[in-house]
N, CA, C and O atoms as CSV, one atom per row, in Angstrom:
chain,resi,resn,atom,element,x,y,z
A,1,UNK,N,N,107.679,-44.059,-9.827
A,1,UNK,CA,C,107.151,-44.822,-10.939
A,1,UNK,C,C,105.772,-45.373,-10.582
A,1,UNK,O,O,105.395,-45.647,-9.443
A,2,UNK,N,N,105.096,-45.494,-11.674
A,2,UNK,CA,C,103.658,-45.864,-11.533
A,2,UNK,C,C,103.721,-47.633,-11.411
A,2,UNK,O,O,104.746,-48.312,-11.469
A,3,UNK,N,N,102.394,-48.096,-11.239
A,3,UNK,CA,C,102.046,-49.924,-10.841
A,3,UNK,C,C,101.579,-49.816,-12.230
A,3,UNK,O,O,100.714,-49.100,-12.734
A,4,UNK,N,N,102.634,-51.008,-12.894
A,4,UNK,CA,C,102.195,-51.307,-14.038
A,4,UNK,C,C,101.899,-52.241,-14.252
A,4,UNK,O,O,101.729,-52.718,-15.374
A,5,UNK,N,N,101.687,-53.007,-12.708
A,5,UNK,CA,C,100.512,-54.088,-12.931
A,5,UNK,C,C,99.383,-54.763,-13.244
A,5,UNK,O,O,99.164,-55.961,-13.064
A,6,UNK,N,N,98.585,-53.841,-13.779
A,6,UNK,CA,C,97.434,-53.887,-14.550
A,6,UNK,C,C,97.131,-53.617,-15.846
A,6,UNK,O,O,95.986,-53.746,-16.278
A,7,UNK,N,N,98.363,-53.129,-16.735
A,7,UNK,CA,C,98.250,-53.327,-17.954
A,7,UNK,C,C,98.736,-54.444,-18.290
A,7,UNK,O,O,99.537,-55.259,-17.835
A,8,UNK,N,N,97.652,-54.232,-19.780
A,8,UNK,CA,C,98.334,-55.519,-20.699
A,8,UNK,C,C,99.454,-55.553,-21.304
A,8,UNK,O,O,99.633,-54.526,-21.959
A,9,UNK,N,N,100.443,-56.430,-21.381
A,9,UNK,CA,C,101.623,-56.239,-22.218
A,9,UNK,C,C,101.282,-57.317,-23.386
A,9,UNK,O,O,100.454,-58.227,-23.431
A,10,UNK,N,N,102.379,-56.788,-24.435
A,10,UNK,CA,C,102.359,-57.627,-25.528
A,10,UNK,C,C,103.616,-58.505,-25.226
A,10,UNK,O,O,104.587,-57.969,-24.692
A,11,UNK,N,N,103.636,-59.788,-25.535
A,11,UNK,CA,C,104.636,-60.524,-25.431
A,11,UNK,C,C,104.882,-62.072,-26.385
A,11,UNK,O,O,103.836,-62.312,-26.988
A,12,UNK,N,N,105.653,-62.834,-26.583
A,12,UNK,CA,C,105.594,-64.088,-27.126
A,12,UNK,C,C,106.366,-65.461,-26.042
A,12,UNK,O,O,107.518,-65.821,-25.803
A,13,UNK,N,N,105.119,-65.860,-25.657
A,13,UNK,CA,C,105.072,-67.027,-24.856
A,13,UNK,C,C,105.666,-68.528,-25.815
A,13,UNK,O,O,104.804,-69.119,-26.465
A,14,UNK,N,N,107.135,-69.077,-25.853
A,14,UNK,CA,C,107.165,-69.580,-26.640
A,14,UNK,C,C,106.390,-71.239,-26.357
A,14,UNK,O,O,106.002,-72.052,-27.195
A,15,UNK,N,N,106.364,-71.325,-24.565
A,15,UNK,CA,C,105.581,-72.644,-24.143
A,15,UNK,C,C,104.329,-72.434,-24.267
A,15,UNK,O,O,103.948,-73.578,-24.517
A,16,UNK,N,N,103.230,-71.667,-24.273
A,16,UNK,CA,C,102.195,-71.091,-24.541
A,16,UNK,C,C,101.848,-71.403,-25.650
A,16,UNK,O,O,100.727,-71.856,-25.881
A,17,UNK,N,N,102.683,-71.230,-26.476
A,17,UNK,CA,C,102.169,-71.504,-28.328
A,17,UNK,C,C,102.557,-72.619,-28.547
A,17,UNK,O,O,101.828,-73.042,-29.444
A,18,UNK,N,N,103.435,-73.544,-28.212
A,18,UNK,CA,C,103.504,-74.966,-28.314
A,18,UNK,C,C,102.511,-75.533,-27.841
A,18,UNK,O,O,102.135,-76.440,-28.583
A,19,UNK,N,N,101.843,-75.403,-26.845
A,19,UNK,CA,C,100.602,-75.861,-26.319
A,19,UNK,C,C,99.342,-75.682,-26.850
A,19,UNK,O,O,98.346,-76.390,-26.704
A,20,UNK,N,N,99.517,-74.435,-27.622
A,20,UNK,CA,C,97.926,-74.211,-28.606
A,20,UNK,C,C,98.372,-75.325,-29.914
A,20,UNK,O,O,97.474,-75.823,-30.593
A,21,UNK,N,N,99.614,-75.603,-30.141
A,21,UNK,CA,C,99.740,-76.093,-31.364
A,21,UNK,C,C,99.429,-77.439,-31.278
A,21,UNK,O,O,98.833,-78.168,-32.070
A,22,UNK,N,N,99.916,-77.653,-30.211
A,22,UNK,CA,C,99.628,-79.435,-29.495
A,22,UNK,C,C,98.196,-79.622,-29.418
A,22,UNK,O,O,97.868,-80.742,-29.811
A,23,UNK,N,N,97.060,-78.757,-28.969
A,23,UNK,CA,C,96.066,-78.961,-28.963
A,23,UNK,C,C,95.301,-78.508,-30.349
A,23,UNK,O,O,94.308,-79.128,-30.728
A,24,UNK,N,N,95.830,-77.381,-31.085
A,24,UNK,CA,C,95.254,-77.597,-32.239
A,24,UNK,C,C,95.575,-78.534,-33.347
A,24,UNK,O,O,95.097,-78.332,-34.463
A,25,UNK,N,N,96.538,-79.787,-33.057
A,25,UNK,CA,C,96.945,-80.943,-33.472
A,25,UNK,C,C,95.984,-81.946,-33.122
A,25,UNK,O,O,96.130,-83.053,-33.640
A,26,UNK,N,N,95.307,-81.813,-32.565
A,26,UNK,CA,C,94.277,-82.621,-31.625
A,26,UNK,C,C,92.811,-82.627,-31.978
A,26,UNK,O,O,92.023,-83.555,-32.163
A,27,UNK,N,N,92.681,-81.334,-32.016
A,27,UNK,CA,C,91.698,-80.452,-32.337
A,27,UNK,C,C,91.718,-80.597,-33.959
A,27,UNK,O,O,90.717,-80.031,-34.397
A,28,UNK,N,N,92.438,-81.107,-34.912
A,28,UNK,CA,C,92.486,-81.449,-36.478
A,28,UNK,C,C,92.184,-83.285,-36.566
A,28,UNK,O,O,91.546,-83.838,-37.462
A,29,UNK,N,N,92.695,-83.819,-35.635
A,29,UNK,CA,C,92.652,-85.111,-35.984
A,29,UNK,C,C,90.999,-85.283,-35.229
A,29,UNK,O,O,90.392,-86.226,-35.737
A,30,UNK,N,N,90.627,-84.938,-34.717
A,30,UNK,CA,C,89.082,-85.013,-33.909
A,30,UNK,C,C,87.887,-84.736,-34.839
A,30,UNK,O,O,86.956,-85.442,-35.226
A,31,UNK,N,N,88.253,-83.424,-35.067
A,31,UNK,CA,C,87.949,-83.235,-36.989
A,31,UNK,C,C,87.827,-83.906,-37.684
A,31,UNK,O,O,86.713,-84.245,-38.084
A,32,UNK,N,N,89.009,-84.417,-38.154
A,32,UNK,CA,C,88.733,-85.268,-39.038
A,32,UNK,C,C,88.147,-86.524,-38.884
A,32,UNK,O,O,87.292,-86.868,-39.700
A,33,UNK,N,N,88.631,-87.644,-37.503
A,33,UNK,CA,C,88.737,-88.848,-37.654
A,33,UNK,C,C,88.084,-88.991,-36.465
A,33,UNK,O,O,88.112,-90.095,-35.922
A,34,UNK,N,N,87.501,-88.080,-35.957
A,34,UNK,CA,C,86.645,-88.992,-34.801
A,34,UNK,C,C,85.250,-88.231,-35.141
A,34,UNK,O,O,85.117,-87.041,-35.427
A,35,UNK,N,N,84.005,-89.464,-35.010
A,35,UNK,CA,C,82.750,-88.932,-35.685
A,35,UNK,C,C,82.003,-89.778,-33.949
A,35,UNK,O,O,81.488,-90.886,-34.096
A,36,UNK,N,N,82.025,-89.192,-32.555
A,36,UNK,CA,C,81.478,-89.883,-32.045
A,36,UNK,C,C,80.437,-89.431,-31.232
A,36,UNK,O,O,79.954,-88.512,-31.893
A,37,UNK,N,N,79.767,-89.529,-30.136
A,37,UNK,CA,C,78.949,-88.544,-29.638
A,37,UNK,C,C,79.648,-88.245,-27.798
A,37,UNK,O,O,78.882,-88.082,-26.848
A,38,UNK,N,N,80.511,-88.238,-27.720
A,38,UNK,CA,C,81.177,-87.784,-26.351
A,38,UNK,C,C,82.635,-87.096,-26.890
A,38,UNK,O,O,82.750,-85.887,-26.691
A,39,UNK,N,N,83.858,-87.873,-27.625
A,39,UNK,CA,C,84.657,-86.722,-27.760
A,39,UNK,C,C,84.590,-85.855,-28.478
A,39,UNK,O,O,85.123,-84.851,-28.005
A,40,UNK,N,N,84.138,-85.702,-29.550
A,40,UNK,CA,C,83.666,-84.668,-30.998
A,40,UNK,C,C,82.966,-83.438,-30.221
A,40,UNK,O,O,83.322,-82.298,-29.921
A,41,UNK,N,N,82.025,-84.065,-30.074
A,41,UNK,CA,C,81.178,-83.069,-29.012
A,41,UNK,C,C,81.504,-82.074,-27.796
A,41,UNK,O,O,81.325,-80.863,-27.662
A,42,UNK,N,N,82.017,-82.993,-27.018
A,42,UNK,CA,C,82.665,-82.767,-25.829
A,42,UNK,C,C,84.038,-82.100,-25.477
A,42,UNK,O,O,84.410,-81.021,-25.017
A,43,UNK,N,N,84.646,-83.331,-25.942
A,43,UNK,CA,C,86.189,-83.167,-25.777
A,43,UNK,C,C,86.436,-82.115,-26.878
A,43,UNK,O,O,87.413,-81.391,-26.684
A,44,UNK,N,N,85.858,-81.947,-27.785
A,44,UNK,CA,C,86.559,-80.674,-28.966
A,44,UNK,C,C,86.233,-79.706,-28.274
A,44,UNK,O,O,87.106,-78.842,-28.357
A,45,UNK,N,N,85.112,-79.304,-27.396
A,45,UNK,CA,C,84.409,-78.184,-27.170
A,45,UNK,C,C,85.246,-77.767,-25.657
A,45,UNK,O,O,85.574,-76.656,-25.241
A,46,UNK,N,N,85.359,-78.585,-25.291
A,46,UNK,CA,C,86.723,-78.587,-24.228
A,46,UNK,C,C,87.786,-77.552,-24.566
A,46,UNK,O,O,88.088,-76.383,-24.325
A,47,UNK,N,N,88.275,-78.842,-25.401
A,47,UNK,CA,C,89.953,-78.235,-26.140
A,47,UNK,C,C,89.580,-77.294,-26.646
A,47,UNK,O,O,90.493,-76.517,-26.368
A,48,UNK,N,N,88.650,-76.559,-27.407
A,48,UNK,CA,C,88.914,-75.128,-28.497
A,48,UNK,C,C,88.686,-74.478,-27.015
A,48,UNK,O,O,89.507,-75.284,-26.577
A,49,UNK,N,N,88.336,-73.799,-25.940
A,49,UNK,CA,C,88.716,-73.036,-25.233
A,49,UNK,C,C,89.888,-72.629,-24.516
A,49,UNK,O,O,90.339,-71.522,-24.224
A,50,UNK,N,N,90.350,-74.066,-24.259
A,50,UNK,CA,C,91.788,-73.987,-23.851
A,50,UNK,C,C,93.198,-73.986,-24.993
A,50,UNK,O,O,94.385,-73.722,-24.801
A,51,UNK,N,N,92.500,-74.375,-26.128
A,51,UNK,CA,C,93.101,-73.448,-27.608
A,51,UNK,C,C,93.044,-71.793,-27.644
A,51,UNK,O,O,93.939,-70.968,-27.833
A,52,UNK,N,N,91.878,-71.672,-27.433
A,52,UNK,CA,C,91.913,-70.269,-27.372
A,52,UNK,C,C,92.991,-69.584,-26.266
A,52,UNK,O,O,93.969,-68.879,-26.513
A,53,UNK,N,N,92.425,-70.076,-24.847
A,53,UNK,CA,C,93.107,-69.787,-23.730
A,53,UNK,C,C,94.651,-69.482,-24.156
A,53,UNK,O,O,95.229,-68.396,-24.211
A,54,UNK,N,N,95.013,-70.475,-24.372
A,54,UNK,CA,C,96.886,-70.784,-24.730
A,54,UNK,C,C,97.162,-69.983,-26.408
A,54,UNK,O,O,98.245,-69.571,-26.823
A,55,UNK,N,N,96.111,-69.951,-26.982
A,55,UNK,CA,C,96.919,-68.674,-28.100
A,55,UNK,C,C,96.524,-67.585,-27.312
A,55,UNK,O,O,96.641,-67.434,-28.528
A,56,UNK,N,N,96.231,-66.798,-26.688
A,56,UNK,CA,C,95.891,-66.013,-26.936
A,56,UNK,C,C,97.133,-65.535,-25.046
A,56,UNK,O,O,97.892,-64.566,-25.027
A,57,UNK,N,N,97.042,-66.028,-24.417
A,57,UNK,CA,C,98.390,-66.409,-23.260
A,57,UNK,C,C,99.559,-66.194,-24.373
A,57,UNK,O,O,100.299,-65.287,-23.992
A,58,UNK,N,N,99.929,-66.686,-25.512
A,58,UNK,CA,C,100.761,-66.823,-26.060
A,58,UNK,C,C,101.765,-65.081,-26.423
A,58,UNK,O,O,102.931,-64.744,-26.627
A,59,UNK,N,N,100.400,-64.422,-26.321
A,59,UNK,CA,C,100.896,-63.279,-27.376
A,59,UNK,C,C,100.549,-61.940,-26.482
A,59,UNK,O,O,100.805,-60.806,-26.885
A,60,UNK,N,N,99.919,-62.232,-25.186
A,60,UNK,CA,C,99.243,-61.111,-24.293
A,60,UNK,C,C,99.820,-61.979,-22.944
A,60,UNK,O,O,99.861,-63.201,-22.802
A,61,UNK,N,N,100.347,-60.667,-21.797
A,61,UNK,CA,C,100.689,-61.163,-20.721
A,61,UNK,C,C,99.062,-60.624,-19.796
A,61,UNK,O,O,98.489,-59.535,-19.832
A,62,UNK,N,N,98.801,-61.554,-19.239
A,62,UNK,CA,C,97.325,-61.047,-18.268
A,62,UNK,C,C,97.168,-61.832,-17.315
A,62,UNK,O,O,97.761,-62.851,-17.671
A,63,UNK,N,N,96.810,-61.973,-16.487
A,63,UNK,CA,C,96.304,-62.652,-15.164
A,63,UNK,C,C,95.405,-63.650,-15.638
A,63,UNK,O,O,94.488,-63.192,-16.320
A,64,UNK,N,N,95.407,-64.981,-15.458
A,64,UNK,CA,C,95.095,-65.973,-15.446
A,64,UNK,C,C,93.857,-66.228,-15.725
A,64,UNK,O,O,93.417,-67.007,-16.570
A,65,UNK,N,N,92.904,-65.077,-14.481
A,65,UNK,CA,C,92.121,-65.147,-13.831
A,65,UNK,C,C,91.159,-64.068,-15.183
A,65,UNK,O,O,90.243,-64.640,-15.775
A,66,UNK,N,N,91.415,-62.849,-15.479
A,66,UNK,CA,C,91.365,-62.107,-16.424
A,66,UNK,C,C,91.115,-63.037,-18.081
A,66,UNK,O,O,90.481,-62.479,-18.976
A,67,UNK,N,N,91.434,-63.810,-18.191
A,67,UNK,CA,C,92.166,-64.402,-19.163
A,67,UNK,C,C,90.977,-65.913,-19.462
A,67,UNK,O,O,90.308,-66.318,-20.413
A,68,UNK,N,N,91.175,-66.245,-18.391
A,68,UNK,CA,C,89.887,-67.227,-18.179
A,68,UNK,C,C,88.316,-66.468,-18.537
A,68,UNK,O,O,87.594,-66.934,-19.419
A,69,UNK,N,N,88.014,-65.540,-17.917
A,69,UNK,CA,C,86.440,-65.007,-17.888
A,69,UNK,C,C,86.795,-64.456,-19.177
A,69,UNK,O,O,85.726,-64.139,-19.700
A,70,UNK,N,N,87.892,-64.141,-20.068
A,70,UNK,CA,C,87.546,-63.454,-21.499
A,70,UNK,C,C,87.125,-64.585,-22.029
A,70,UNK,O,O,85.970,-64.562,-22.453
A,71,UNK,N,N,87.817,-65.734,-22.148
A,71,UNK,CA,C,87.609,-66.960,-23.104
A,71,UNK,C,C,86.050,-67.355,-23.236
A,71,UNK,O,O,85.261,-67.414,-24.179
A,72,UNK,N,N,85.969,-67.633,-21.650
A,72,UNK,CA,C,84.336,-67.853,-21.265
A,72,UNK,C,C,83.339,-67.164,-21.685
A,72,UNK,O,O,82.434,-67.707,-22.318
A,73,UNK,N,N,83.337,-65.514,-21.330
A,73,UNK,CA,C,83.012,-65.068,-22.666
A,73,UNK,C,C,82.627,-64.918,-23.515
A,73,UNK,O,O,81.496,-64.602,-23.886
A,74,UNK,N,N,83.798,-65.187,-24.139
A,74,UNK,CA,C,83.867,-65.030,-25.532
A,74,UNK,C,C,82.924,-66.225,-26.176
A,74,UNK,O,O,82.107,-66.063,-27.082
A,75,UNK,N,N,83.262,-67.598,-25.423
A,75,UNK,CA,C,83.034,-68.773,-26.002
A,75,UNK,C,C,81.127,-68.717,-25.464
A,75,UNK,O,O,80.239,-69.077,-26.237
A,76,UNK,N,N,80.960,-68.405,-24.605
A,76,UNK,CA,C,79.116,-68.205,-24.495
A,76,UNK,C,C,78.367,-66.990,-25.747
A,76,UNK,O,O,77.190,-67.010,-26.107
A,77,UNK,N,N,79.380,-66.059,-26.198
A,77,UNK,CA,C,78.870,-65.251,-27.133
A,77,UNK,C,C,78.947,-66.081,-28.241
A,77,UNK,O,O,77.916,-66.126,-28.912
A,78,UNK,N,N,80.024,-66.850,-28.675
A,78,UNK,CA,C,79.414,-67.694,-30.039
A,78,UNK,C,C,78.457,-68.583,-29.871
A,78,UNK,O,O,77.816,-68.944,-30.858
A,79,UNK,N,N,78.151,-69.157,-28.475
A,79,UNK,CA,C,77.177,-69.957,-28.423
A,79,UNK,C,C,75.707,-69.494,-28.461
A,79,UNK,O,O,74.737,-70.185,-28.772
A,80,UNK,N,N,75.723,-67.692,-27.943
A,80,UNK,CA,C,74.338,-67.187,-28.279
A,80,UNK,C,C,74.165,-66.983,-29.817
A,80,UNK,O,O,73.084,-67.236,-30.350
A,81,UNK,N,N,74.958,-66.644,-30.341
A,81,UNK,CA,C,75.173,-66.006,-31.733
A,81,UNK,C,C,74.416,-67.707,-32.755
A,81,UNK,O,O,73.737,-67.791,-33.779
A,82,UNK,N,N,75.050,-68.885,-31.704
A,82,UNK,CA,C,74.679,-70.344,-32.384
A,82,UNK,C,C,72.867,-69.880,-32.219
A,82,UNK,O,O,72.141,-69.721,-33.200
A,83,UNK,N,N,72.428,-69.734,-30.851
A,83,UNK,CA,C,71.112,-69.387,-30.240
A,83,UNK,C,C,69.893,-68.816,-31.106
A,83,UNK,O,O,68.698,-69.107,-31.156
A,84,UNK,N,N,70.599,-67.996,-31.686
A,84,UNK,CA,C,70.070,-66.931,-33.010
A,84,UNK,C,C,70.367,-67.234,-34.084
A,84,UNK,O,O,70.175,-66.270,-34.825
A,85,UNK,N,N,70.798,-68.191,-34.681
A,85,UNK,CA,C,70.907,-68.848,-35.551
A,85,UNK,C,C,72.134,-67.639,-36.741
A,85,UNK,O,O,72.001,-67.417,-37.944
A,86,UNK,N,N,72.764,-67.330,-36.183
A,86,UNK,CA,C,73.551,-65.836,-36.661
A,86,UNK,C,C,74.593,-66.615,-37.869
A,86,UNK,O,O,75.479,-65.803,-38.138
A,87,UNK,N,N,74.730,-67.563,-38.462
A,87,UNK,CA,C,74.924,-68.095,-39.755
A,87,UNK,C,C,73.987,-67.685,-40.652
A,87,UNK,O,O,74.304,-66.858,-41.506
A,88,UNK,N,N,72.897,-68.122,-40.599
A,88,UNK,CA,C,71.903,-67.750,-41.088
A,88,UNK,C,C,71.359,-66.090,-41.406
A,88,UNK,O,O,70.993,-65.559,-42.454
A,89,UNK,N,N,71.431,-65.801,-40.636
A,89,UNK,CA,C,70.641,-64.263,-40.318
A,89,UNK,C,C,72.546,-63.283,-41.367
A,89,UNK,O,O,72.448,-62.201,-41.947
A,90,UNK,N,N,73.797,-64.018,-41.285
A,90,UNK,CA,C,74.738,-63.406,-42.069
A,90,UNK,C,C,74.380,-64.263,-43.846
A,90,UNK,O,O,75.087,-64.246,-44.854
A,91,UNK,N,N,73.208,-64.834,-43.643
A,91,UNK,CA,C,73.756,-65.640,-44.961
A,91,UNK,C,C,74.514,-66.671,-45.394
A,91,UNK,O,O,74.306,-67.063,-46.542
A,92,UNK,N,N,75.356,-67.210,-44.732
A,92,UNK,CA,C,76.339,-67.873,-44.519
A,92,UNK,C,C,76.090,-69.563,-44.199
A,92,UNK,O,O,76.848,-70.451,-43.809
A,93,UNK,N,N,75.024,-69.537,-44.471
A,93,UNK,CA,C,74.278,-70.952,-44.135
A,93,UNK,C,C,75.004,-72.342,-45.059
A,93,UNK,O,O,75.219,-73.499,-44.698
A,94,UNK,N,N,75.253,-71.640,-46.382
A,94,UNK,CA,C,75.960,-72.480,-47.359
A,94,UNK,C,C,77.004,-72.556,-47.441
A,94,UNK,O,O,77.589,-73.059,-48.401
A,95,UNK,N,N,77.597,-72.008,-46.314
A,95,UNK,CA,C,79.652,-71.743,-46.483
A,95,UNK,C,C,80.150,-72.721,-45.151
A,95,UNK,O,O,80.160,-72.201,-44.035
A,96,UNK,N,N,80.450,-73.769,-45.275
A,96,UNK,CA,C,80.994,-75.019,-44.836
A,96,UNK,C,C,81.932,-74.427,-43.578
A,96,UNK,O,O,81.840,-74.928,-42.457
A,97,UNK,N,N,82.758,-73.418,-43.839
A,97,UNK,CA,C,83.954,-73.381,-42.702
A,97,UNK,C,C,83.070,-72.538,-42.135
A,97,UNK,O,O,82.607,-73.025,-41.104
A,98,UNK,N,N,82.523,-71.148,-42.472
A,98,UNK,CA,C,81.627,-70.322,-41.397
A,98,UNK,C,C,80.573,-70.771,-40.301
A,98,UNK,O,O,80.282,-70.176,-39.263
A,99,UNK,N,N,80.009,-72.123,-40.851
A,99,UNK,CA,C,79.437,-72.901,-40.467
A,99,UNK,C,C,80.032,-73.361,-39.360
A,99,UNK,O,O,79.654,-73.188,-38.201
A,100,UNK,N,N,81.296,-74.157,-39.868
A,100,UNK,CA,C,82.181,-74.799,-38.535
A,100,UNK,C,C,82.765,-73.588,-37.734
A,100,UNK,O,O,83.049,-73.984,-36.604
A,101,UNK,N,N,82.969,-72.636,-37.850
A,101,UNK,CA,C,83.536,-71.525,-37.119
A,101,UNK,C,C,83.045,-70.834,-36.329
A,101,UNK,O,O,83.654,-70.650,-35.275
A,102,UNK,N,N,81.568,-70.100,-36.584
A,102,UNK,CA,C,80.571,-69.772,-36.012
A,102,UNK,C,C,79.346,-70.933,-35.343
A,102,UNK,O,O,78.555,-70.729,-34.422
A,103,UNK,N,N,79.477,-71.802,-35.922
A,103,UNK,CA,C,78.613,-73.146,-35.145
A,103,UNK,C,C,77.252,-72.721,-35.885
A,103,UNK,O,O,77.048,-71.612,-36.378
A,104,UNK,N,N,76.388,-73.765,-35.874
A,104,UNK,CA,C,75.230,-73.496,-36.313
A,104,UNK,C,C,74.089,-74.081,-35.053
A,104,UNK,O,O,72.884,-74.162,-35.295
A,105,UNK,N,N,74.523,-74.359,-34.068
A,105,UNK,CA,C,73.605,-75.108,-33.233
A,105,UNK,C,C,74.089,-75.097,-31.797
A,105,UNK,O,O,75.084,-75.545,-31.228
A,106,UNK,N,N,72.947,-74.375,-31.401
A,106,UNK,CA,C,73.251,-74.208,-29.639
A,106,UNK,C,C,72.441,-75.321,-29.091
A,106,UNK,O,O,71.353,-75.821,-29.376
A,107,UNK,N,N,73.688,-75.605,-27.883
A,107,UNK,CA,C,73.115,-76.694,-27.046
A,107,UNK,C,C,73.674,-76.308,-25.278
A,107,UNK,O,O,74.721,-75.683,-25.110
A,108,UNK,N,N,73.135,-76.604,-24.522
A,108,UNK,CA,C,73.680,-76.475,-23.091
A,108,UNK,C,C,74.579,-77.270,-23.049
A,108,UNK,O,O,75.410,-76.444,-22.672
A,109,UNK,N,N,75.288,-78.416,-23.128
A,109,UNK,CA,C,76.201,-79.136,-22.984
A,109,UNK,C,C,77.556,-78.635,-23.743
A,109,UNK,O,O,78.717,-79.030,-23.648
A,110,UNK,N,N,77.089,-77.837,-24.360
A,110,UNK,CA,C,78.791,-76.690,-25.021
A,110,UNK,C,C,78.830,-75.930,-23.749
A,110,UNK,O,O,79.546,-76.318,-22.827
A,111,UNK,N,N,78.225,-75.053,-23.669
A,111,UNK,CA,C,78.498,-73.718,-22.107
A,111,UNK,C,C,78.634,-74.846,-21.309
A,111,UNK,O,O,78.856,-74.339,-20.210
A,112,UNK,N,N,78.641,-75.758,-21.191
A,112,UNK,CA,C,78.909,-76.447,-19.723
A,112,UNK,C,C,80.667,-77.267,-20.389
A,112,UNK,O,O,81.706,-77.393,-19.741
A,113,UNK,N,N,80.496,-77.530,-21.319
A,113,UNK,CA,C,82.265,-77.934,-22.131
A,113,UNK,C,C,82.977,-76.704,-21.893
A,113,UNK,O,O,84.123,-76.729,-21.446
A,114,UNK,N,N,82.160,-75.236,-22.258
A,114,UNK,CA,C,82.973,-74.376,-22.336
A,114,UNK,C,C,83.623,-74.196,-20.618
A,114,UNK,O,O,84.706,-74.061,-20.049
A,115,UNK,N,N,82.481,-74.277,-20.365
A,115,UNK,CA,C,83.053,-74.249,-18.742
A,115,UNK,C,C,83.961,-74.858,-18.132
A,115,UNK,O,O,84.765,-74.357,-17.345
A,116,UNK,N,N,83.873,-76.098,-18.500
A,116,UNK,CA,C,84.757,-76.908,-17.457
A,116,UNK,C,C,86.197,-76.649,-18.082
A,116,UNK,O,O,87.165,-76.758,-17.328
A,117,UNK,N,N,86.422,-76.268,-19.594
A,117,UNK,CA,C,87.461,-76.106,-20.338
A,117,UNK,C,C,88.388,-74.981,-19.805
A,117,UNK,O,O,89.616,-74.898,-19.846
A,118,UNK,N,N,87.320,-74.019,-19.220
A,118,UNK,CA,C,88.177,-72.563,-18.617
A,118,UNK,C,C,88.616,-73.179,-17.163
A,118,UNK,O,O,89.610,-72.736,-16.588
A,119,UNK,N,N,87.798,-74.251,-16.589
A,119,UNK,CA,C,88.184,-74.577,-15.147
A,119,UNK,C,C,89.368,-75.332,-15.337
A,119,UNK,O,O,90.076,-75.416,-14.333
A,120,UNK,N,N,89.795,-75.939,-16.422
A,120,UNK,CA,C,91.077,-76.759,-16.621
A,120,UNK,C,C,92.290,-75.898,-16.673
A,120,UNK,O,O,93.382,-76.228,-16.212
A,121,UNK,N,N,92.013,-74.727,-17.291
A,121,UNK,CA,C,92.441,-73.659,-17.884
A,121,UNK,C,C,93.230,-72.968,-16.247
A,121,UNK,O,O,94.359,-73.087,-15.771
A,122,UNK,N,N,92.113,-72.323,-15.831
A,122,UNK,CA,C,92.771,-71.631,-14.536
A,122,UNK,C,C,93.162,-72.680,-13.406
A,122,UNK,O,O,93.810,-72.147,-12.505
A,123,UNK,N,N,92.938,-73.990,-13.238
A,123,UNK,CA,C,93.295,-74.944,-12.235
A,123,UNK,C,C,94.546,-75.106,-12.256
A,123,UNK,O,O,95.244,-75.003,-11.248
A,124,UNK,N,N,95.141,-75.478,-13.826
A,124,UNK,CA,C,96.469,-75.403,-14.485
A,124,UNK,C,C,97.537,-73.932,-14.102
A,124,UNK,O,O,98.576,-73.907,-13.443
A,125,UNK,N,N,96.962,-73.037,-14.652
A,125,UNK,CA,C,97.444,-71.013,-14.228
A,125,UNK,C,C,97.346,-71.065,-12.975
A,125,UNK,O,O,98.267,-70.371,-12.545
A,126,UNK,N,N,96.600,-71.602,-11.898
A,126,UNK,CA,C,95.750,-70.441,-11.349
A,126,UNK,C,C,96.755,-70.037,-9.849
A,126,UNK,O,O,96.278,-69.376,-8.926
A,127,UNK,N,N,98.211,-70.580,-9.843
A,127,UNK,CA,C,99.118,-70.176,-8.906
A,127,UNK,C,C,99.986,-68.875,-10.034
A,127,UNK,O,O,100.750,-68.217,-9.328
A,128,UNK,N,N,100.010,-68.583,-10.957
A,128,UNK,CA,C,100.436,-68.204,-11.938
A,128,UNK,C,C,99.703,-66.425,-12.207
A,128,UNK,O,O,98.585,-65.995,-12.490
A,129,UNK,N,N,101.033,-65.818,-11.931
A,129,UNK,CA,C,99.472,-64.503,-11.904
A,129,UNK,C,C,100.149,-63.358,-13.298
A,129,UNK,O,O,99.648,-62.360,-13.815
A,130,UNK,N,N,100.995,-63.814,-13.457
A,130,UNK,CA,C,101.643,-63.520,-14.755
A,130,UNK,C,C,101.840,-61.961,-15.166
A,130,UNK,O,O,102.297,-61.501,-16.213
A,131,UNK,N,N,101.290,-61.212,-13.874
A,131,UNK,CA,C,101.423,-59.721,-13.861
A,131,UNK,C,C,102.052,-59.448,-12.230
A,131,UNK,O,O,101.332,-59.152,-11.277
A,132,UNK,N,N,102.963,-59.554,-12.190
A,132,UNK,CA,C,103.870,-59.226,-10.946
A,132,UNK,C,C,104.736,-57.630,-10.458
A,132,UNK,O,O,105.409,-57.583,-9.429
């Protein structure tokens, strides 16, 4: 038999998705009810990576480590896409959620949220290799 340790499997993590839900519970009330300049900023930009992290753990089995550098990533490509003003350049300048979804404004202090968010991320995993 072959090492089928390096593929991805599909799977449903049911502690995994309680944890995106807990933080996207978090991630709604921050939204809404906090207007400040350290957690809004910060702490959201935190949590949506390790939102991401934990949905996406939820539904894919992968190495920790694998799993972390996608998020990171992923989360520096919306921040270039913020860079280029790529709301704009889709049109989308007047559509409120695309806005919040895609971001309209790059700043260094997100890639450095995004960062430390993936370091919480694998500090938490990172005995955890989830492909055995």
């Amino acid at each position: 038999m072959g090492n089928t340790g390096n593929k991805l499997q599909i799977r449903f993590d049911f502690r995994s998705f309680v944890v995106f839900l807990i933080i996207f519970a978090v991630e709604v009330v921050i939204a809404l009810f906090v207007d400040d300049k350290i957690i809004r900023p910060y702490g959201g930009d935190i949590l949506v990576v390790i939102l991401i992290y934990y949905f996406v753990k939820s539904f894919i089995r992968i190495k920790s480590l694998y799993l972390v550098i996608g998020v990171l990533l992923f989360a520096y490509a919306v921040e270039i896409g913020q860079y280029f003003r790529l709301v704009e350049v889709l049109g989308m300048q007047n559509n409120k959620v695309m806005r919040v979804v895609i971001g309209s404004t790059f700043t260094w202090g997100d890639t450095f949220s995004y960062t430390l968010g993936v370091a919480i991320c694998y500090f938490i995993d990172r005995k955890q290799t989830d492909l055995k």
